[in-house]
RODO-2510 file (C-alpha; in nm, 4 decimals, decimal comma):
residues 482
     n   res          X          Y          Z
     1     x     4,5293     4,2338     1,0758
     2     x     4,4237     3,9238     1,2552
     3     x     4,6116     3,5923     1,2178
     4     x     4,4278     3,3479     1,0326
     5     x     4,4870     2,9456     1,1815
     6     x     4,5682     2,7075     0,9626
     7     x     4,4090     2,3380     1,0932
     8     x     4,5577     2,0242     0,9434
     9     x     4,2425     1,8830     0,7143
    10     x     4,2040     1,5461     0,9366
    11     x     4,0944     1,7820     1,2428
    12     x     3,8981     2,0032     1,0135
    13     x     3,6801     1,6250     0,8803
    14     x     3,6442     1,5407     1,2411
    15     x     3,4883     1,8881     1,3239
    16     x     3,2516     1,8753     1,0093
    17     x     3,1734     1,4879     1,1541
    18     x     3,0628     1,6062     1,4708
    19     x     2,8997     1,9086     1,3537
    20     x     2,6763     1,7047     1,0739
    21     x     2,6126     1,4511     1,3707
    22     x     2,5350     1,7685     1,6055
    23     x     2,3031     1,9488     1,3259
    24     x     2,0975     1,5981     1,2640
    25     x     2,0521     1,5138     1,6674
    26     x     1,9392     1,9184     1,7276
    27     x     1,6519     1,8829     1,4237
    28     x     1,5253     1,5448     1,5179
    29     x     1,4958     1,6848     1,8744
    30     x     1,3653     2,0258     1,7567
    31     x     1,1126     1,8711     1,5666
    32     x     0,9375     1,6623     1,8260
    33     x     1,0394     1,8377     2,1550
    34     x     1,0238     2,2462     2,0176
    35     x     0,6861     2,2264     1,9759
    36     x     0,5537     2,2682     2,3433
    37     x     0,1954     2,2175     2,2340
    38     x     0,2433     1,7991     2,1965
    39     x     0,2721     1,7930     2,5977
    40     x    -0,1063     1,9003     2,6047
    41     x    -0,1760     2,2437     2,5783
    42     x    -0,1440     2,4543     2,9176
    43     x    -0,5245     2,5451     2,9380
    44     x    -0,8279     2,4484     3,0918
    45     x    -1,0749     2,1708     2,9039
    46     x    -1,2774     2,2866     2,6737
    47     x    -1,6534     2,1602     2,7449
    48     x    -1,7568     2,0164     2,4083
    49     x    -1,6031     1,6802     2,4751
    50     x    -1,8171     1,3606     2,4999
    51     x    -1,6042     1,2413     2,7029
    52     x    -1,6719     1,5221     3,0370
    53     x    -1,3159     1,6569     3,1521
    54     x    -1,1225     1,5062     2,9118
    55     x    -1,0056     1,6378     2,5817
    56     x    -0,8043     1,5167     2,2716
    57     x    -0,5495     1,6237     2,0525
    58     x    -0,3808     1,4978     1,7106
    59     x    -0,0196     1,6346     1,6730
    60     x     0,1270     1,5405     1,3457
    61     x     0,5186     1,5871     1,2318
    62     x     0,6194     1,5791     0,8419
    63     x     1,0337     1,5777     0,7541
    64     x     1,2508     1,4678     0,5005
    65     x     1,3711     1,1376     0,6908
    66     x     0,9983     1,1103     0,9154
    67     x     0,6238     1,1372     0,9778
    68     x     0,4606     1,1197     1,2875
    69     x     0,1230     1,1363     1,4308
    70     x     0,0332     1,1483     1,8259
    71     x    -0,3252     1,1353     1,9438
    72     x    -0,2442     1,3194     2,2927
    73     x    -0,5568     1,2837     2,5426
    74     x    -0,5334     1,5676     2,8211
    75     x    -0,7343     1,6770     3,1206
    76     x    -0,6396     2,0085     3,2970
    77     x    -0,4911     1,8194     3,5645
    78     x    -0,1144     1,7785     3,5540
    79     x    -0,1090     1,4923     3,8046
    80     x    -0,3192     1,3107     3,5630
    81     x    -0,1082     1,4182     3,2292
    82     x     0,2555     1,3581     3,3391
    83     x     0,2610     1,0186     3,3435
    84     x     0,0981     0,9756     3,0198
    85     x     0,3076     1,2601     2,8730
    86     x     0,5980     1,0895     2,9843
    87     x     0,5241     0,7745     2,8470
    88     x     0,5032     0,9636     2,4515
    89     x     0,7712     1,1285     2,5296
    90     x     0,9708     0,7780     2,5422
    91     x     0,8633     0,6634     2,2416
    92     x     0,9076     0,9807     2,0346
    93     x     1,3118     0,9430     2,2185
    94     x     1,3234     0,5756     2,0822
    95     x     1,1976     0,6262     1,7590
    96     x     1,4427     0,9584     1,7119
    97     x     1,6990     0,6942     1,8161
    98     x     1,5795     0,4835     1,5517
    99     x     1,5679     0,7302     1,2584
   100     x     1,9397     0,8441     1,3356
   101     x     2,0465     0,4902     1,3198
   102     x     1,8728     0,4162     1,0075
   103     x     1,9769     0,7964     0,8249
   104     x     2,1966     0,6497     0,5541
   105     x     1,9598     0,3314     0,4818
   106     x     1,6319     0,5697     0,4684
   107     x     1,7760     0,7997     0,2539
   108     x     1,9577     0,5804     0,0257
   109     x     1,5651     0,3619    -0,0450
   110     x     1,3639     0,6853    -0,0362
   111     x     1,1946     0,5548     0,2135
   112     x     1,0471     0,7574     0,5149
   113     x     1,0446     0,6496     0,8693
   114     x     0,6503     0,7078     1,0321
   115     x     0,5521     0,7003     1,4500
   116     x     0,1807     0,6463     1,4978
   117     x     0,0494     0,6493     1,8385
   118     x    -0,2909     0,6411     1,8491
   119     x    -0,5260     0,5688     2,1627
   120     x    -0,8990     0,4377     2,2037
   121     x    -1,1024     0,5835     2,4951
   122     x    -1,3763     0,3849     2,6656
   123     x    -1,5944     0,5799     2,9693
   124     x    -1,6344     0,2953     3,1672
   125     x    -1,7983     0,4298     3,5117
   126     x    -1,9157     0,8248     3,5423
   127     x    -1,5612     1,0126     3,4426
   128     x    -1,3821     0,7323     3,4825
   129     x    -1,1708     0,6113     3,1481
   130     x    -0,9735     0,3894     3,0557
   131     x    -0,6962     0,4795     2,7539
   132     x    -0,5370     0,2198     2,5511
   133     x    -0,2333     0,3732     2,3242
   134     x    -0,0674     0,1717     2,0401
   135     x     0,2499     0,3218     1,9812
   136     x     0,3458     0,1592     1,5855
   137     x     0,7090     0,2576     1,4541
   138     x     0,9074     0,1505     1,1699
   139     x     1,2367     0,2840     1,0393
   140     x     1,2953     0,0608     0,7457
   141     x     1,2318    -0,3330     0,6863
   142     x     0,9098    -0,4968     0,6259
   143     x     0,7959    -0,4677     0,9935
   144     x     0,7703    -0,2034     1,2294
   145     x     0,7736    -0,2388     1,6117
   146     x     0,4484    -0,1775     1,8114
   147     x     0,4104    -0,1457     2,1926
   148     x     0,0734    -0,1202     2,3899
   149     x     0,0121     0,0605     2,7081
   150     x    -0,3134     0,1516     2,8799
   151     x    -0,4042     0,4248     3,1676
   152     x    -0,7054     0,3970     3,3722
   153     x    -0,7761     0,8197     3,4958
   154     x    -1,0551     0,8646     3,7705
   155     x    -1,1619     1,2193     3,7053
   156     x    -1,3858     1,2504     4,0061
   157     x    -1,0538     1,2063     4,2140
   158     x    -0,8198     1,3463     3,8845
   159     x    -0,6006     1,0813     3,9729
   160     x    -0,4625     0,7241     3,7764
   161     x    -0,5990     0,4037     3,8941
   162     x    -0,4033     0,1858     4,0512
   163     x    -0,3776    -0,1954     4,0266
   164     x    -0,4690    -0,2088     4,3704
   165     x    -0,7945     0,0402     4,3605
   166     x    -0,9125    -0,2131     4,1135
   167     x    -0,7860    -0,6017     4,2687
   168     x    -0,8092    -0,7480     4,6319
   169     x    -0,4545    -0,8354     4,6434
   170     x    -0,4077    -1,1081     4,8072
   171     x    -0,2130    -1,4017     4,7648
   172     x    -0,5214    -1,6101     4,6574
   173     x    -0,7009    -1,3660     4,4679
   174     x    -0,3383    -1,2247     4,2750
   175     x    -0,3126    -1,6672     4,2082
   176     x    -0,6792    -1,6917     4,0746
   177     x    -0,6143    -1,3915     3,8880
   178     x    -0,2653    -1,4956     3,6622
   179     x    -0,4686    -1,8426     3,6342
   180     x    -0,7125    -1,6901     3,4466
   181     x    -0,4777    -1,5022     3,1821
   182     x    -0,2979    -1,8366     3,1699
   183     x    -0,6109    -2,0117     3,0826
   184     x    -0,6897    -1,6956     2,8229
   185     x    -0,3514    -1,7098     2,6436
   186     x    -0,3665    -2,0902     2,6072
   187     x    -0,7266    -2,0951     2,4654
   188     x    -0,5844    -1,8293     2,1786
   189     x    -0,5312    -2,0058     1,9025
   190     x    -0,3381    -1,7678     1,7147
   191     x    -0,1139    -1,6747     2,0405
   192     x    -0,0721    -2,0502     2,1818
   193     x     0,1541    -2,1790     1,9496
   194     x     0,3761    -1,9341     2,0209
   195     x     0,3944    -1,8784     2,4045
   196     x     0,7324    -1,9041     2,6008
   197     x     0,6238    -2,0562     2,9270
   198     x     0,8851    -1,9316     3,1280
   199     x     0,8627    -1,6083     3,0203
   200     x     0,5125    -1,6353     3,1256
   201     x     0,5828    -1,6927     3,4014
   202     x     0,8158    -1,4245     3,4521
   203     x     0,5802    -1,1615     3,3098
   204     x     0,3144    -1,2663     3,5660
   205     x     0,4962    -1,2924     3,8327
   206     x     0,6162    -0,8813     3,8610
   207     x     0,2531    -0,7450     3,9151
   208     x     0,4704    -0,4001     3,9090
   209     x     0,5315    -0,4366     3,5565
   210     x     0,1725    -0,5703     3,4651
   211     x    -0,0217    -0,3646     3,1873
   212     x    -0,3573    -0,4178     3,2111
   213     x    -0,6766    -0,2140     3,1367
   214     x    -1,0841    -0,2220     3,2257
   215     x    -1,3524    -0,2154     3,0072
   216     x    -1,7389    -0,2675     3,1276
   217     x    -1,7047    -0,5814     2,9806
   218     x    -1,3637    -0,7114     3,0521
   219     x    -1,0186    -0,6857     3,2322
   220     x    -0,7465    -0,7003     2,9343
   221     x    -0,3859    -0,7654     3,0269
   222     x    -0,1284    -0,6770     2,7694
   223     x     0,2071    -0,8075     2,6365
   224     x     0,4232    -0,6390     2,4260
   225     x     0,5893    -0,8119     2,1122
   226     x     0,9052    -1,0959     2,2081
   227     x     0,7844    -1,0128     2,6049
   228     x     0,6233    -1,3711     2,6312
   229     x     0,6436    -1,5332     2,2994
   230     x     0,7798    -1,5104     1,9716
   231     x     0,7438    -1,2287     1,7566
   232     x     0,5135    -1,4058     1,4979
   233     x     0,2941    -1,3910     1,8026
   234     x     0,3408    -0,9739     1,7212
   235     x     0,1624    -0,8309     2,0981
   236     x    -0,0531    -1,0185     2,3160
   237     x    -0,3396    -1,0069     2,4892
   238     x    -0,5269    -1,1805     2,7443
   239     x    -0,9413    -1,0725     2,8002
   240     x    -1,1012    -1,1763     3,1285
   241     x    -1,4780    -1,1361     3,1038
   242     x    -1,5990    -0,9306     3,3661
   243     x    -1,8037    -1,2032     3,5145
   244     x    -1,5014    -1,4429     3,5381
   245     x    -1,3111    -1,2040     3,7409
   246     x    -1,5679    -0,9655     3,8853
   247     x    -1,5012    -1,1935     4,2239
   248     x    -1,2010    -1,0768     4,2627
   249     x    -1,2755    -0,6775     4,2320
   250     x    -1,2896    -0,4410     4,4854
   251     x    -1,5756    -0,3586     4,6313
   252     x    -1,6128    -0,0308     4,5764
   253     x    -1,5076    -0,0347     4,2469
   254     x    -1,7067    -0,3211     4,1482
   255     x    -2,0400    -0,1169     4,2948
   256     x    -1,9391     0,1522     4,0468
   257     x    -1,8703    -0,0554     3,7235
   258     x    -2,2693    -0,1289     3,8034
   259     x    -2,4311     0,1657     3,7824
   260     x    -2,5243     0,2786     3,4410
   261     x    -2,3618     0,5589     3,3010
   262     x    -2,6169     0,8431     3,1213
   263     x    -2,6483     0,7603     2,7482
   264     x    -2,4288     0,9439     2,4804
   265     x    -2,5596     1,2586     2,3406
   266     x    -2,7793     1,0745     2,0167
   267     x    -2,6349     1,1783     1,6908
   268     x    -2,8563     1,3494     1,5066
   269     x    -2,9610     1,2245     1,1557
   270     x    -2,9274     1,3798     0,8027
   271     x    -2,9872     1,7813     0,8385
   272     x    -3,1438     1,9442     0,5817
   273     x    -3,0862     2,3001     0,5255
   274     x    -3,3418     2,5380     0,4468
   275     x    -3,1614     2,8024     0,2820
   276     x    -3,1698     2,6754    -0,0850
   277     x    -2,7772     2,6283    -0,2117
   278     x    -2,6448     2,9422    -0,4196
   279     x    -2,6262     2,9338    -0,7608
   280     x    -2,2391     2,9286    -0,8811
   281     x    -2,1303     3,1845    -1,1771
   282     x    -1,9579     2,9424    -1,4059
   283     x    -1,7520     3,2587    -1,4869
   284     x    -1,6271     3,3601    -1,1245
   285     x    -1,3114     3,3230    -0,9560
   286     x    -1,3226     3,0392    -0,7063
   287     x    -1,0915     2,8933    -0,4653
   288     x    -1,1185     2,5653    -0,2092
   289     x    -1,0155     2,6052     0,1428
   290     x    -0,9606     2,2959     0,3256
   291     x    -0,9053     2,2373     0,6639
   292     x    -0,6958     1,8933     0,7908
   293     x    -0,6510     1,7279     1,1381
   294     x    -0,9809     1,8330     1,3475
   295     x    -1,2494     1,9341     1,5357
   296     x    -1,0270     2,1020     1,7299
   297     x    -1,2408     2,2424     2,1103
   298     x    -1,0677     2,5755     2,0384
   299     x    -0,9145     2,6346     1,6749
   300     x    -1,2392     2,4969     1,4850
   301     x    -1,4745     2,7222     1,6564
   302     x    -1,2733     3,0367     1,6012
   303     x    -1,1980     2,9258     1,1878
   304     x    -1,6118     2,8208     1,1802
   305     x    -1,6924     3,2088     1,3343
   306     x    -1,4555     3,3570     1,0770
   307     x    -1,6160     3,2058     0,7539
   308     x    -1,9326     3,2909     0,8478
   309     x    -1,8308     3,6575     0,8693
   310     x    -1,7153     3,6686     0,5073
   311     x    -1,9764     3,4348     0,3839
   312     x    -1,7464     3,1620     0,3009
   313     x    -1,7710     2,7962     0,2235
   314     x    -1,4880     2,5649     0,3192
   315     x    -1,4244     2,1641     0,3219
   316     x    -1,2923     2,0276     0,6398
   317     x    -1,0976     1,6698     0,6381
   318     x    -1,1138     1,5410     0,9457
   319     x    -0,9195     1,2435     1,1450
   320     x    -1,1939     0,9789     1,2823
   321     x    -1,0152     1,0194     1,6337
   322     x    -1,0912     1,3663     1,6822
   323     x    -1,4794     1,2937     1,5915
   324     x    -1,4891     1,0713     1,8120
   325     x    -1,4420     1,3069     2,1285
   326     x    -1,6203     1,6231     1,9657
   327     x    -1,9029     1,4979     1,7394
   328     x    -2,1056     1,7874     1,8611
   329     x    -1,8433     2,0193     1,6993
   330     x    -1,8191     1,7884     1,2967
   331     x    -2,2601     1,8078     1,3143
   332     x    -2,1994     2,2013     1,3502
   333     x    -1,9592     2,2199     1,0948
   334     x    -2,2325     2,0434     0,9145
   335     x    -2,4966     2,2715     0,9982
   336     x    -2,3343     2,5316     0,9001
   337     x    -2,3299     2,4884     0,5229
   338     x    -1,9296     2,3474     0,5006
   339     x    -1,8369     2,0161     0,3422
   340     x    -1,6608     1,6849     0,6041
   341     x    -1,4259     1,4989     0,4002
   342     x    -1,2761     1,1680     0,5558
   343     x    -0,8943     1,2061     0,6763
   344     x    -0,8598     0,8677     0,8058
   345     x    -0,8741     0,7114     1,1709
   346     x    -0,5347     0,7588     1,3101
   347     x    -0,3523     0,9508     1,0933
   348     x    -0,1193     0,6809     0,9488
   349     x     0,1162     0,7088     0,6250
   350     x    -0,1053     0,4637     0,4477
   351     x     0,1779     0,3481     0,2034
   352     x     0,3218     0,1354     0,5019
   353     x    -0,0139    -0,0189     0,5797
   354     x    -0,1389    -0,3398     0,3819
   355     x    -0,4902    -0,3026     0,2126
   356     x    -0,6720    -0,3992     0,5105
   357     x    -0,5392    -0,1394     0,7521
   358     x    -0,6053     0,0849     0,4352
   359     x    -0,9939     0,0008     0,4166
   360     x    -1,0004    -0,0254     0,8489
   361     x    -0,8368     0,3278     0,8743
   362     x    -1,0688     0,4688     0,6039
   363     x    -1,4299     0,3043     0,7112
   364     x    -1,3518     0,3454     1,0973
   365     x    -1,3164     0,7090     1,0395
   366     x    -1,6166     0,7159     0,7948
   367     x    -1,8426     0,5309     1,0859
   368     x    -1,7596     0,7832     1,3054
   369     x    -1,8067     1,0976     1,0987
   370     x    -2,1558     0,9740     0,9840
   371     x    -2,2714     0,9209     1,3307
   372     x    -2,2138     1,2476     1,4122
   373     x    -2,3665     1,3833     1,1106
   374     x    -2,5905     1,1290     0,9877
   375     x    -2,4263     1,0536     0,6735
   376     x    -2,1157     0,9223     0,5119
   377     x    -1,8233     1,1391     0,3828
   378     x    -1,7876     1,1177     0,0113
   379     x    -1,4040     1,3116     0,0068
   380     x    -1,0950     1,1348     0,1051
   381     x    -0,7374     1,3392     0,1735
   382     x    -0,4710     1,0420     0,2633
   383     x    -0,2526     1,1728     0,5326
   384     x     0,0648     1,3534     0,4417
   385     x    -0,0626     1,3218     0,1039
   386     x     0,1157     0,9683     0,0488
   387     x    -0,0762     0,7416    -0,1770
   388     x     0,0266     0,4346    -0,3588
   389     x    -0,1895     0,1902    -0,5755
   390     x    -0,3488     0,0106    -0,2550
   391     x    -0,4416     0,2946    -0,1230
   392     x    -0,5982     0,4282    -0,4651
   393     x    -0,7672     0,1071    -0,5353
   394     x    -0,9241     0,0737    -0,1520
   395     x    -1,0412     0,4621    -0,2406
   396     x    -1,2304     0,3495    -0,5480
   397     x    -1,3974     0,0656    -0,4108
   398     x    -1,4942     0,2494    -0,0810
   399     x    -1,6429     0,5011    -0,3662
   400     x    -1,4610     0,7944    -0,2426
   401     x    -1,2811     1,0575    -0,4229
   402     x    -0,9372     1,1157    -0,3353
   403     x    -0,8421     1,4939    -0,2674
   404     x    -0,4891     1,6462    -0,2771
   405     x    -0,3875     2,0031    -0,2546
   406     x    -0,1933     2,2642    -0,5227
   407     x    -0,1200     2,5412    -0,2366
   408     x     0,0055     2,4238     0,0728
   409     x     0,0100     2,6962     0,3269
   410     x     0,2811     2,5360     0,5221
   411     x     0,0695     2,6368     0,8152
   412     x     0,2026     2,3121     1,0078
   413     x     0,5801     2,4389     0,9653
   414     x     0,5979     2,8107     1,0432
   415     x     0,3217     2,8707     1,3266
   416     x     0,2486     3,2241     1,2086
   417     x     0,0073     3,4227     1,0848
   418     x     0,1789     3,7027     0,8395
   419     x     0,3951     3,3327     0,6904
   420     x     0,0620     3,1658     0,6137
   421     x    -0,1133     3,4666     0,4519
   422     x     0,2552     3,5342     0,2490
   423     x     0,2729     3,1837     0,1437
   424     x    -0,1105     3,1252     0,0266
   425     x    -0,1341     3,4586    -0,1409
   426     x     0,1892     3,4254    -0,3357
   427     x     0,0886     3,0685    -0,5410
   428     x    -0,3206     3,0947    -0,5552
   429     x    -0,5127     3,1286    -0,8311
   430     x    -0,8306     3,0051    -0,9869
   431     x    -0,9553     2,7021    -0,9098
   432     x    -0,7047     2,6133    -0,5893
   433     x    -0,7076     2,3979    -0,3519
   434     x    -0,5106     2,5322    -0,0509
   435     x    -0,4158     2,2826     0,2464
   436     x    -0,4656     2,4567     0,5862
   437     x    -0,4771     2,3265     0,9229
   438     x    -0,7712     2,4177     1,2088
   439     x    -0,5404     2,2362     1,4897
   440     x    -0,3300     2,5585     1,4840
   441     x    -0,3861     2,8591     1,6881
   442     x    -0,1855     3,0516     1,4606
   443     x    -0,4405     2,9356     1,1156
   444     x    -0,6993     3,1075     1,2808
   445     x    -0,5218     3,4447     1,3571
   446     x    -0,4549     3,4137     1,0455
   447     x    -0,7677     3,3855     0,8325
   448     x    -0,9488     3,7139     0,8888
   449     x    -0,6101     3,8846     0,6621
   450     x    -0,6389     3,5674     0,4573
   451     x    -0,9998     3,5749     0,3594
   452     x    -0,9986     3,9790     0,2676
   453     x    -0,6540     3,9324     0,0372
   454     x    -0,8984     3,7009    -0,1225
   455     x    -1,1806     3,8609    -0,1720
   456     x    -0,9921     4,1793    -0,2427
   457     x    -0,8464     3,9730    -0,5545
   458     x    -1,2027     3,8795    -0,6481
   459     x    -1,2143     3,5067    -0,4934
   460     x    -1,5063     3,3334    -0,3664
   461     x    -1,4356     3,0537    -0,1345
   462     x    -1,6325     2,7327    -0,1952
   463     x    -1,6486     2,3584    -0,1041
   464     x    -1,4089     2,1128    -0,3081
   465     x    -1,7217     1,9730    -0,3908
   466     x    -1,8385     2,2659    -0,5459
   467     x    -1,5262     2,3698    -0,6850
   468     x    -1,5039     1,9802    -0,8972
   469     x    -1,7801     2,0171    -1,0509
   470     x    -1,7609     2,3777    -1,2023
   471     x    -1,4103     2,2413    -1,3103
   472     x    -1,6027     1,9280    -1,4619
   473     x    -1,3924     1,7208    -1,2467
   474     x    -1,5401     1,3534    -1,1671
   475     x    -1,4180     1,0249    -1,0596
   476     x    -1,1572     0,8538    -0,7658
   477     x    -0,9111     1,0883    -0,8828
   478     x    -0,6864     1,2130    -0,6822
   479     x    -0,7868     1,5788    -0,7714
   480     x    -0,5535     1,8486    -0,6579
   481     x    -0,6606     2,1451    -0,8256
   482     x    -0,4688     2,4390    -1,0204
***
């Protein structure tokens, strides 16, 4: 017979201490660093991009204590992705530090902590970009903290730009240039009032530690929030007009910010089917598939080729961000007979946004979806699902209908196939709306199984659309189905 120990109960508090403390540290890392797809997936780049080499991808995180959505650009370079991996991976380690800090106070309001880092992408010579990420946190309070950082990526070379490929610098040209981002700051009203002038001085002074980024039409340089003024200032920027500091270019560089780079692919307008739309049995059994987070280069293809197999109908809700880069991929979604619903810009928990972010998050994304496929989305699906009454009343007057979900495939949590299939088939039934994701590599293994259990059971899979108004359903809503 073994020997059982007996601890005294002060050790055996301390070890259930530091094994809570252990247990909450190993999920908040788990859940941001176990998924090795949010370093940029270890492939080549897909060619459907409108931006050539250079591909995009939207990783969001839901937990009890935390959302999170990254917008991840990648090239199949790793030169060119470390440094920008690196620099998410710091903020996803500061805001973890954050959340563990602020445990008790978060769960104690109800409130959730949310990371959004989001990035806009201008082309600004022939493959060469220039990223600028907003990284937004907050973990309780009225505020959150935001922090700015831009990359400049020469994919002719597959290298970053340096300050130097871009500046003579000299000593009278690097004097000429912090004169003119004085001069910038002071003329900003909003910013002036507010500037520390020795910390501007000390920020201008380290040209190792200035963030800056190129446009076609000016040279921005960037200051995070309390770095050289107070933090009503929130961050600051300074924008140089190219023709103010064009002198002080590079040659080379400046010769290639000249030439004119080929025109977008147009969007094509409005397309009109020809096949005339299928009359609906009032009497059948139908169910709504939706789709959340794309285009994705590889996962929406794959999904798009499986429908069409079975004859299938689906709505996809897609993030504003992810249009942006593969509009080609949204217009055949279109084409193909399925329904684009609007999923926001970025991504964001709207609930910590005031009304205006609402409506900018909302008709950013909506401009960008109806220039790739010439017309507005009518659907909305807030992200996470998290509504409040600003967001409900900025749906209403933006006249879109807001649509939930009743089965949620957890798709997003378990990454496999036979899970997703088991978890839709056990809770559907008439008239649901199931939430799926086609950002996952493991959705689309998984719909071929999913869409004969379906049919098997006598389902037809149709457009939300479709399925509101057999069920009579009108209005803002939000609708989630049965």
């Amino acid at each position: 017979m073994k020997k059982r120990i007996k601890l005294p109960g002060w050790i055996v508090i301390i070890l259930l201490l530091v094994g809570v403390t252990f247990g909450m540290n190993q999920l908040l890392s788990q859940a941001f660093e176990g998924d090795s797809e949010i370093n940029g997936p270890e492939k080549e780049v897909e060619d459907s991009s409108i931006y050539p080499g250079l591909n995009i991808e939207t990783k969001t995180e839901e937990a009890d204590l935390y959302t999170s959505s990254i917008s991840l650009p990648y090239t199949d370079h790793e030169q060119v992705n470390k440094p920008i991996n690196e620099w998410v991976e710091a903020q996803k380690k500061e805001f973890t530090s954050e959340v563990q800090k602020s445990k008790r106070t978060l769960e104690e309001n109800g409130f959730r902590a949310h990371l959004n880092i989001q990035v806009e992408t201008e082309e600004i010579a022939e493959k060469l970009y220039t990223l600028e990420f907003e990284s937004y946190q907050i973990t309780g309070g009225a505020n959150g903290m935001t922090k700015t950082k831009s990359f400049v990526i020469d994919l002719n070379k597959d290298r970053h730009v340096q300050l130097e490929d871009v500046f003579r610098l000299n000593e009278e040209t690097i004097g000429n240039i912090q004169h003119l981002i004085r001069e910038s700051l002071s003329n900003n009203d909003e910013v002036s009032p507010y500037l520390f002038e020795d910390m501007v001085q000390d920020a201008l002074k380290n040209l190792d530690k200035w963030k800056w980024s190129i446009s076609r039409d000016h040279v921005i340089f960037y200051f995070d929030e309390y770095e050289i003024a107070a933090g009503a200032a929130g961050s600051v920027k300074a924008e140089i007009p190219m023709e103010e500091i064009k002198p002080y270019l590079q040659d080379d560089f400046a010769d290639r910010l000249d030439v004119t780079i080929p025109e977008k692919e147009k969007r094509k307008e409005e397309t009109e089917h020809s096949e005339e739309k299928a009359e609906l049995d009032p009497d059948g059994k139908y169910v709504a598939l939706t789709f959340d987070d794309g285009p994705h280069p590889d996962v929406t293809p794959r999904i798009l080729d499986t429908l069409d197999k079975h004859g299938a109908k689906a709505t996809f809700f897609m993030l504003g961000s992810q249009v942006e880069y593969y509009p080609s991929l949204a217009n055949r979604v279109e084409e193909e007979g399925h329904e684009i619903g609007n999923h926001t810009m970025n991504h964001q928990d709207l609930t910590v946004l005031g009304r205006e972010q609402i409506r900018e998050e909302m008709q950013e994304s909506s401009s960008i979806i109806e220039g790739a496929i010439g017309h507005a989305p009518t659907l909305l699906r807030p992200p996470y699902g998290a509504s409040n009454g600003d967001v409900e009343q900025v749906t209403s007057e933006l006249g879109q209908s807001m649509i939930m979900w009743s089965v949620d495939s957890l798709d997003w949590k378990s990454r496999d196939a036979q899970a997703v299939n088991e978890k839709v088939m056990s809770n559907v039934t008439e008239g649901s709306i199931v939430l799926l994701h086609d950002i996952h590599s493991s959705t689309a293994d998984a719909l071929p199984q999913l869409l004969d259990s379906l049919e098997e059971q006598g389902y037809q899979m149709v457009t939300v659309s479709q399925l509101l108004e057999l069920q009579g359903e009108q209005g803002v809503g939000p609708h989630h189905g049965n």
